[in-house]
C-alpha positions in Angstrom: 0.0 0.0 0.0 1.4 3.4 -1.0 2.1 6.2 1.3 -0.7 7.8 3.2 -0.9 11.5 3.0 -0.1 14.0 5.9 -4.2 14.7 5.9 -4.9 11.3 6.6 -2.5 10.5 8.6 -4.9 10.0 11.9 -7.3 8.0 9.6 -5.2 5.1 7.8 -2.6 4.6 10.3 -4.2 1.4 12.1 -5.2 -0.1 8.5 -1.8 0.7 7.3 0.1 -1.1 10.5 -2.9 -3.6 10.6 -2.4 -4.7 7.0 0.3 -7.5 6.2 2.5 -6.7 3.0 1.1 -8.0 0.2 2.6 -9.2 -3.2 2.6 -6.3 -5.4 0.5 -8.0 -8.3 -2.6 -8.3 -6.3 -5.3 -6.3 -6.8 -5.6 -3.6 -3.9 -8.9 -2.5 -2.4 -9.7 0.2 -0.4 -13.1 0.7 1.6 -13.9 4.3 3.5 -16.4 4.1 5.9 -18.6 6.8 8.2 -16.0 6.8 11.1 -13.6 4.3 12.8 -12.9 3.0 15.9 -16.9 2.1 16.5 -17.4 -1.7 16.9 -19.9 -1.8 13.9 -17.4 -0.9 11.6 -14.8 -3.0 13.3 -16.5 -5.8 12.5 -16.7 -4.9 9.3 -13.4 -4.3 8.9 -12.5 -7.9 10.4 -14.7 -9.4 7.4 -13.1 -7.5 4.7 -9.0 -9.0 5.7 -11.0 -12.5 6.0 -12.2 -12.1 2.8 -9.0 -10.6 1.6 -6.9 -13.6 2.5 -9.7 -16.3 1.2 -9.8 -14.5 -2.3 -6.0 -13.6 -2.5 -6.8 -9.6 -2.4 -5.2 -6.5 -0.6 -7.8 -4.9 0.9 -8.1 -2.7 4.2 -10.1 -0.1 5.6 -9.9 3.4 5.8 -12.5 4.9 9.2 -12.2 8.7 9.4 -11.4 10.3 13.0 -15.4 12.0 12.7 -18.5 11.4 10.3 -17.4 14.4 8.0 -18.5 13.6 4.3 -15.4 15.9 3.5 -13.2 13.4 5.5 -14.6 10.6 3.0 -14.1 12.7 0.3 -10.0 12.8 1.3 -9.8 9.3 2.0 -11.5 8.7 -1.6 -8.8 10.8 -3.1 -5.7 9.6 -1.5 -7.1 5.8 -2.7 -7.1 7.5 -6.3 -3.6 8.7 -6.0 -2.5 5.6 -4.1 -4.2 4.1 -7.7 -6.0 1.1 -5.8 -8.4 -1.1 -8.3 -11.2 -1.2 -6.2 -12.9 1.9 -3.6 -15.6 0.7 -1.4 -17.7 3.3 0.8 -20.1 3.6 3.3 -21.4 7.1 2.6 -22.0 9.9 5.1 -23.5 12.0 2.2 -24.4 10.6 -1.2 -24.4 13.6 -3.0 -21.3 15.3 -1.4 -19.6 12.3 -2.8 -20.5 12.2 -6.6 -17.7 14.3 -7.6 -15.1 12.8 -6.4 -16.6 8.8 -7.5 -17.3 10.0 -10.8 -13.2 11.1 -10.8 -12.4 7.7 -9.3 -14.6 5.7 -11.9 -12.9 7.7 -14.7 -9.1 6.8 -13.8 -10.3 3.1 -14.6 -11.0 2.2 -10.9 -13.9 0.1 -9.4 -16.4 1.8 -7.1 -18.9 -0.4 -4.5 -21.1 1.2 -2.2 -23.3 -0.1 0.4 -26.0 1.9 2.9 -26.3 4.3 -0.3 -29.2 2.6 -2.8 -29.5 6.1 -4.5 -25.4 6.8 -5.1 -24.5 7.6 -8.8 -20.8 6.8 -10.4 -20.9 3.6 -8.9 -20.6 -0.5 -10.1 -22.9 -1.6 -7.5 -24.4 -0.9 -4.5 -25.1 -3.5 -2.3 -27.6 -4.3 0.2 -28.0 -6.8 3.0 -31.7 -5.4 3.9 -34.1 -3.6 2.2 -35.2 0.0 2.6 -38.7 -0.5 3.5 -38.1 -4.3 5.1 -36.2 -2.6 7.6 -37.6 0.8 8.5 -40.8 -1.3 8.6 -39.3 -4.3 11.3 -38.1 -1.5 13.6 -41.7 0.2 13.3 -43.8 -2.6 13.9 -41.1 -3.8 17.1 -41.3 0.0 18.1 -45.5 0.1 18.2 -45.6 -3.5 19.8 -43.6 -2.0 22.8 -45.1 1.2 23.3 -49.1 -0.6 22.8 -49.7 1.2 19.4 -49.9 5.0 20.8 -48.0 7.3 23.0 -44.6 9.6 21.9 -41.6 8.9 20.3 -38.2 10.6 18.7 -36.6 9.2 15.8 -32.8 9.5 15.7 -30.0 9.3 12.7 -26.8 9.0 11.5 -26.8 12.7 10.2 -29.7 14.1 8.5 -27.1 13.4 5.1 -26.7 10.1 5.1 -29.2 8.2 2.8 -30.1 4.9 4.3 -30.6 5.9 7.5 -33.4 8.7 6.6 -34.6 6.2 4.0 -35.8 3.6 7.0 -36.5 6.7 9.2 -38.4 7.5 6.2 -40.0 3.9 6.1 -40.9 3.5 9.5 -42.5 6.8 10.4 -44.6 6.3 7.5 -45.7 2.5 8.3 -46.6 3.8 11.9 -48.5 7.1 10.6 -50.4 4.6 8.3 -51.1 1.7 10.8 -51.0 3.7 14.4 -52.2 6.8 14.4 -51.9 7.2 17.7 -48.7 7.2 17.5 -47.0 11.1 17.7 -43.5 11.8 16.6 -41.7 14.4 18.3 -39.8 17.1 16.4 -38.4 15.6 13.2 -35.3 13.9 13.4 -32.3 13.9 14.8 -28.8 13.4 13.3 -26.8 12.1 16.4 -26.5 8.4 16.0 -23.2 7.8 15.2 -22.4 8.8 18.4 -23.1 7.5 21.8 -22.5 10.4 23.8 -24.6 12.8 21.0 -27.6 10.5 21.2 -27.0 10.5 25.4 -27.5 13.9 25.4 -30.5 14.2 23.0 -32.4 11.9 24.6 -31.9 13.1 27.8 -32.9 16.2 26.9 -35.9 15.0 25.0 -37.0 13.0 28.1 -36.7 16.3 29.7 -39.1 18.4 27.4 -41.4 15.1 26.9 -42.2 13.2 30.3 -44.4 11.5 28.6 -41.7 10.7 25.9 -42.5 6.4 25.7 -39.7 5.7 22.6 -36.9 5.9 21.0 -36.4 4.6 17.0 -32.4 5.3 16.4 -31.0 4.2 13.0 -27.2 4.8 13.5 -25.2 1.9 15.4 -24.3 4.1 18.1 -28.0 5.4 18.5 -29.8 2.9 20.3 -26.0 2.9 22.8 -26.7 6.5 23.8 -30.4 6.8 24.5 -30.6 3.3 26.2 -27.7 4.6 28.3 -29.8 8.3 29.1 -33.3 5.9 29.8 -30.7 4.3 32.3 -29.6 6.8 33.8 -33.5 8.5 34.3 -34.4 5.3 35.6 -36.9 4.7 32.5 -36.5 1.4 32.0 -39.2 -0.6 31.0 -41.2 3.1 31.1 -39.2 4.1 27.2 -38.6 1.8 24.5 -35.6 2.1 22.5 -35.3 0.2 19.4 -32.3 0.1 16.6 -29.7 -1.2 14.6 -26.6 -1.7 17.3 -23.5 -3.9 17.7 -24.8 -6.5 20.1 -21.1 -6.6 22.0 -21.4 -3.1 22.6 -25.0 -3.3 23.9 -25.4 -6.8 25.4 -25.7 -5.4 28.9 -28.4 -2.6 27.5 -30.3 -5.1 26.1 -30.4 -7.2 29.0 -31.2 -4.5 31.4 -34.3 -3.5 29.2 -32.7 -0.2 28.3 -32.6 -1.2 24.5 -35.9 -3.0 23.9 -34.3 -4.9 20.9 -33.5 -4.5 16.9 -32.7 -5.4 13.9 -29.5 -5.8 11.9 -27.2 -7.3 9.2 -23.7 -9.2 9.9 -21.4 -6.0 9.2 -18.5 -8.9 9.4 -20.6 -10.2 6.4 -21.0 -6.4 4.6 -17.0 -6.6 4.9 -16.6 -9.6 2.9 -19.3 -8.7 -0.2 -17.7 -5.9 -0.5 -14.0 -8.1 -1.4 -16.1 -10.8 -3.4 -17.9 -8.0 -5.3 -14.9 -6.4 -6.2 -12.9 -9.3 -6.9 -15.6 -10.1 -9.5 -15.5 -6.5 -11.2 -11.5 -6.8 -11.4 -12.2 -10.3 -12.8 -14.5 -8.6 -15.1 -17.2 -11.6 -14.1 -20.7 -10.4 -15.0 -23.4 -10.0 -11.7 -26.8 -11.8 -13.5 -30.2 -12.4 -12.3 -31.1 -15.3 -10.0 -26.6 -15.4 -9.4 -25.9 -16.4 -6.1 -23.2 -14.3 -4.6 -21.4 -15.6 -1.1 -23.2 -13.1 1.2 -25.8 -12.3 -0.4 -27.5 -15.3 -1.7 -29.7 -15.5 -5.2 -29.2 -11.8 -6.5 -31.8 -9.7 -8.1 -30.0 -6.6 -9.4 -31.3 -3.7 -10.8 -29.7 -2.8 -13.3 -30.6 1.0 -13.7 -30.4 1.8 -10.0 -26.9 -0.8 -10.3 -28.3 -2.0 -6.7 -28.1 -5.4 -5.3 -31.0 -5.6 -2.1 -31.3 -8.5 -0.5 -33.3 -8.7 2.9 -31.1 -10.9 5.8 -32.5 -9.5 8.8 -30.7 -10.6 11.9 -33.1 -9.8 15.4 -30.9 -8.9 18.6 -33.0 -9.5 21.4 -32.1 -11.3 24.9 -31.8 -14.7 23.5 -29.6 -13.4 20.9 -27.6 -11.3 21.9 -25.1 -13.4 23.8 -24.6 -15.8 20.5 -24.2 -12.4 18.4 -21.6 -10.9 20.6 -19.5 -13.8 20.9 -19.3 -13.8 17.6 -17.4 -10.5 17.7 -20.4 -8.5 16.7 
């Protein structure tokens, strides 16, 4: 792997010590994600060096020091320099990206995104749950908790990045349609990629709302911070939260009833698509219907949107949580 710049410095020093050295005629991969050093995307990161090794690949992971689109947008342009074969991102904003994607897929090199069904200047985007499966799950868990009616807040990664206000999207909806007695409060807010962010939010929406009864947080680090702040108010059991989440991180949450449960894909599995993918593109292997794809089963893809959704909902609740975390989840 070729030099990292002074700018990222802080961001691709642990992929660049972490990553063996690899024969020079392999082809290289790098995948940016929203931020490092959070155990969803060190998961991930732990399936793409699997995968790596299986398939005879140098890949590695690049987490920003913050979830700063413009941070993506430097990582994205140092793998460019560094002239890698394959870019794989997790985008913090969709659009903010285009630019530099569409520069990357003119030099020749291969671009894969996943959480990001609406990105342009890309191969594929992939997709281990659908947009409306997902919000929808969450939605239906969230209404079953709270008895079909009473208040809830709806938290994000940032109000940029695509998926997450695409199930926020999803699940509102499905509750406005099926529970009307249901009331969201405010709109949404863009905190949940960081526990102490979503702490503070819902602590101070429990303070403006007493009779605040949930919490829907799509973000890893969402579900972390406001089951910690219904902790700490002694709500448990009184608020429902509800979200995607690592289940190591939040296995003593969940068992406390601060995090009433949630959904969520194997982010060890994202990592590895995301190497077989683009060892198929540098192969120059054609993706076809009803293909099945390590990871992601029998594929659909659509072939205008260049998305591959699949729907492999995984359910972290008490019996689960235990057998998820010990898989380093």
């Amino acid at each position: 792997m070729s030099t990292t710049s002074p700018i990222l410095l802080g961001m691709a020093l642990c992929a660049a010590l972490s990553t063996p050295a690899i024969a020079q005629d392999q082809p290289t991969v790098g995948v940016v994600v929203k931020i490092g050093g959070i155990p969803w995307f060190n998961a991930m990161e732990v399936g793409i060096q699997e995968q790596a090794e299986e398939l005879g690949m140098d890949a590695f992971m690049v987490g920003p020091t913050s979830a700063d689109p413009a941070l993506q947008v430097r990582a994205i342009e140092d793998l460019i320099a560094q002239g890698v074969d394959v870019i794989g991102v997790v985008p913090n904003d969709a659009e903010v990206l285009e630019p530099v994607l569409a520069k990357a897929m003119a030099q020749g090199i291969h671009v894969i995104t996943h959480e990001s069904p609406d990105q342009q200047n890309v191969d594929w985007n992939f997709e281990l749950a659908s947009v409306a499966g997902f919000g929808e799950a969450h939605a239906e868990l969230l209404a079953e908790r709270m008895g079909g009616d009473g208040k809830y807040a709806v938290f994000v990664g940032s109000l940029t990045v695509p998926l997450h206000n695409a199930w926020a999207d999803a699940a509102i909806a499905h509750l406005q349609e099926n529970y009307p007695d249901m009331e969201l409060v405010g709109e949404r807010y863009g905190v949940a990629e960081s526990a102490d962010d979503s702490r503070k939010t819902a602590l101070d929406l429990i303070s403006a709302h007493p009779d605040l009864e949930g919490f829907l947080a799509f973000g890893s680090q969402g579900p972390i911070g406001a089951g910690r702040a219904v902790e700490e108010r002694r709500k448990t059991g009184e608020i429902h939260v509800l979200g995607p989440f690592s289940p190591g991180q939040g296995r003593s949450l969940i068992k406390n009833d601060a995090i009433a449960g949630g959904f969520m894909w194997n982010p060890m599995e994202a990592g590895r698509v995301f190497v077989t993918l683009a060892d198929r593109l540098v192969k120059g292997q054609e993706i076809g219907e009803g293909m099945e794809i390590p990871g992601l089963g029998v594929v659909n893809p659509d072939f205008d949107s260049r998305n591959i959704i699949v729907d492999q909902l995984v359910d972290i609740n008490k019996g689960t949580v235990d057998e998820l975390a010990d898989m380093g989840l």
